[in-house]
N, C-alpha and C positions, 0 to 999 in steps of 0.2 A: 630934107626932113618934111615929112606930114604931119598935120596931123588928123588922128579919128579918135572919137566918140572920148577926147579928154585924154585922148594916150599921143603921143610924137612919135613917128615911126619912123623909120629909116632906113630906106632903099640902098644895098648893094648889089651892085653887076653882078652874075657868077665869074662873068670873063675877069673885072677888076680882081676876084678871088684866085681864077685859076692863075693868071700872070705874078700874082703877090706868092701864090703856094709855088709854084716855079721855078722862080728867085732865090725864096728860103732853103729849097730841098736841094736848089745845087749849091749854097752857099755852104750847109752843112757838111757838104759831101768834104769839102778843102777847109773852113774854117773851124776848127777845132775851137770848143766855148774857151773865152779869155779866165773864169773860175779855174777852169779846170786846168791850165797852162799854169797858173798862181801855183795850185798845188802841185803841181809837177815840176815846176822851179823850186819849191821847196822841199818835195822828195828827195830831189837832187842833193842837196844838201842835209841832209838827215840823213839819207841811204851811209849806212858804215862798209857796206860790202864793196871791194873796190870795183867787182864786174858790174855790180847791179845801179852803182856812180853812173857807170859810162854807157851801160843800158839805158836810162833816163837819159842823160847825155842825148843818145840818139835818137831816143824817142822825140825831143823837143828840136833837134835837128830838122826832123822826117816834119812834126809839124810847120816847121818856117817853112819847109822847103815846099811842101802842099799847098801853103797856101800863098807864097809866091809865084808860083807856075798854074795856080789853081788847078789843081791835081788831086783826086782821093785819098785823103791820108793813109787808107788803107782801103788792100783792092777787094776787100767785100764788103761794100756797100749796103748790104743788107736786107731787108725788108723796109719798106716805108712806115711809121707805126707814127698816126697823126691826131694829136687830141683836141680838136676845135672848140672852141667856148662861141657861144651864139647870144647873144644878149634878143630876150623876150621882145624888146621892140624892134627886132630887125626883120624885116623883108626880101628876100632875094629875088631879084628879077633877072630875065633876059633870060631864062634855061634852068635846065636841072643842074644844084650846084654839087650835086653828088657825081654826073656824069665829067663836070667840070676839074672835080677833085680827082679823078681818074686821069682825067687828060694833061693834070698838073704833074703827075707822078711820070706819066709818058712820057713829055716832054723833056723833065731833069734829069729822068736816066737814060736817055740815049747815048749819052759819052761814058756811061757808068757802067760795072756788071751786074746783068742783070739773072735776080739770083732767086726768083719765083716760079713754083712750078703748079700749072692748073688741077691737079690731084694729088694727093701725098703717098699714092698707091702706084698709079700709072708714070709720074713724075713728066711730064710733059713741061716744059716753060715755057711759059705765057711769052717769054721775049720781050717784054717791055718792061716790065719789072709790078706791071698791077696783077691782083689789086692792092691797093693796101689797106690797112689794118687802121680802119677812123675809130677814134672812141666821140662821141657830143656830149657836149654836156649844154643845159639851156641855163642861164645864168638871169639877173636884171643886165636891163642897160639899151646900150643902142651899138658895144660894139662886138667885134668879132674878133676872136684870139686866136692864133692859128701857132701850135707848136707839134713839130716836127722829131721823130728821131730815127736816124737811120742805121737798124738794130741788125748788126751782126751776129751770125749763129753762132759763134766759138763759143764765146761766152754765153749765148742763149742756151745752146745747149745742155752747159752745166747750172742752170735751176732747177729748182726742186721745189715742192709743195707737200703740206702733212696735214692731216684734219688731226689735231689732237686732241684729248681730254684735257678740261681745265687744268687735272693735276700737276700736268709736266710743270707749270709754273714758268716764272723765269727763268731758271736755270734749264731747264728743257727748251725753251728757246734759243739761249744762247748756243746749247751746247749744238741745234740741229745749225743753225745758221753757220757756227766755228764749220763744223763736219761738212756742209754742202762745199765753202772753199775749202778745207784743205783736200778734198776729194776732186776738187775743179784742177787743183794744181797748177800745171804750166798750163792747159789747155783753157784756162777764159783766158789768156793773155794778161797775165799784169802786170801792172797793178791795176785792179780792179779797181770800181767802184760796186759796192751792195748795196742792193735795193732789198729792202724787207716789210712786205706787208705781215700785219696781222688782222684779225677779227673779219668781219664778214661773212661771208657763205665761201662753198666750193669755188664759184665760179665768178666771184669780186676778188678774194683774196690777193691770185696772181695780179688782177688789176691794180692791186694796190699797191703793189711791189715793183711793179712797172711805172706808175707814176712816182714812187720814190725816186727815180732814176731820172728826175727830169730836174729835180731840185736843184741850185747853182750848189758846187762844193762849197766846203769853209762856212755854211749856214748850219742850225742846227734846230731840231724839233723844239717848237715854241712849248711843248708839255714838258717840265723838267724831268720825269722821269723815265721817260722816251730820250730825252737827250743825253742822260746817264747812260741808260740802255745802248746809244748808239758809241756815243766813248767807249764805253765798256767792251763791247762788241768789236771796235777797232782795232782797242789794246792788243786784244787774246788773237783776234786774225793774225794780227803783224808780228805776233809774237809768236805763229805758226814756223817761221824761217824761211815760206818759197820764196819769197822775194821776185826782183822782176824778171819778166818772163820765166819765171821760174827756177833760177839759176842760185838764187839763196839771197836772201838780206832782210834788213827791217821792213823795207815798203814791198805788204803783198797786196792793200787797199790803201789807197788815198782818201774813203772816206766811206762812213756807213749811213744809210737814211733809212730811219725808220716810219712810214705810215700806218695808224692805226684805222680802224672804224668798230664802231660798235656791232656784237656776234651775239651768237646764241648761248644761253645759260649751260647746257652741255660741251661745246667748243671750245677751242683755241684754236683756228685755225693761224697755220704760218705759211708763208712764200718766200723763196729769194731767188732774186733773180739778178744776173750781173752783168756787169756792162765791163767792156774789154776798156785797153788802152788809148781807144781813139773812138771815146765817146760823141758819136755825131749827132747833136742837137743845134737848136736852134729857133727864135719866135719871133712873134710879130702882133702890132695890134691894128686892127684896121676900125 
């Protein structure tokens, strides 16, 4: 620590960053969050459908077994999608810590697939799996957050986004969020989890829906009528019938998370965005 002009600063490596992002991203790739194993032990036992039992069954199999052998719980790896918290008094020395957070990404996916391509037109892959997808946020403080998810397209691919009119209300919410899963079907892999943002512009919303998706399961939105919303929203999913992977039963989500921000007096904007059955997250504070 320093300090200048009445502020404490505090000097970290890039390299101490790149080797700590490193660690995390291939930790994620085999350790499946312990929330998220709670809830799927408890699927387990909920699930009435006798296939969609022994579906979970496997699924919590496939997890020991990954992260016994440290192995990819599942072999699409994804995109890197990384949201860093920076605390105001921090410094980074020794390099560019953004070339560093590249090199982190390098590094974790050489054993992994790598599933990035340098155009979305030409489709070329980079081969390494960068870049990935940082969001920052600058916070107080002196440390630095570093959370990881490694977002597979099954399920990315069936989100969805709406600019609505305030009128739709809540039940035009509900109803578009019900419709995006039961539309996704088998193909996000469930049981899902949803992420749903609301409010903001065009181009925060999805962000908001993505960071819902980082929350531990089994919490719930500290506004109570977001946390109604997010019960409510669970109920009517699961009461949809795909069950897991698709095959029919009670568990089609393990759980719903709603984030809000404050929008514009003509809008509702909604996002949701879903995350499959082998939710790879993971953090860290430095």
């Amino acid at each position: 620590m320093a300090e200048t002009s009445g502020h404490v600063e505090r000097t970290i490596s890039v390299d101490f960053v790149r080797r700590k992002l490193t660690a995390l991203l291939s930790q994620a790739a085999w350790q499946l969050p312990e929330d998220y194993l709670a809830a799927l032990r408890q699927a387990h036992e909920q699930e009435i459908a006798p296939l969609g039992q022994e579906i979970i069954r496997l699924l919590l199999v496939n997890a020991d077994r990954a992260q016994a052998e440290r192995l990819p719980s599942c072999q699409d790896t994804g995109m890197a999608i990384l949201f860093i918290e920076v605390g105001q008094e921090v410094r980074f020395v020794g390099g560019d810590v953004n070339t560093a957070i590249e090199e982190a990404v390098r590094q974790a996916y050489r054993p992994l697939r790598k599933s990035v391509v340098a155009d979305p037109l030409l489709r070329q892959n980079t081969g390494d799996n960068t870049p990935p997808i940082v969001h920052y946020a600058i916070v107080p403080g002196h440390h630095v957050r570093l959370r990881v998810m490694l977002k597979g397209f099954g399920a990315e691919l069936m989100s969805r986004l709406a600019m609505f009119p305030p009128s739709v209300g809540v039940e035009g919410v509900k109803r578009f969020v019900v419709e995006t899963v039961k539309e996704a079907g088998p193909n996000a892999c469930p049981p899902v989890i949803v992420g749903v943002g609301l409010g903001g512009s065009f181009d925060t919303v999805a962000l908001l829906a993505k960071r819902a998706l980082m929350r531990p399961l089994g919490t719930s939105n500290p506004t109570p009528h977001l946390a109604a919303l997010e019960q409510e929203l669970l109920e009517d999913i699961n009461a949809l019938g795909i069950g897991p992977q698709g095959f029919g039963g009670t568990v089609t989500a393990l759980g719903v998370h709603v984030v809000a921000a404050p929008t514009h007096i003509a809008a509702l904007p909604v996002a949701v965005n879903l995350n499959c059955s082998a939710p790879r997250r993971a953090e860290v504070l430095l």
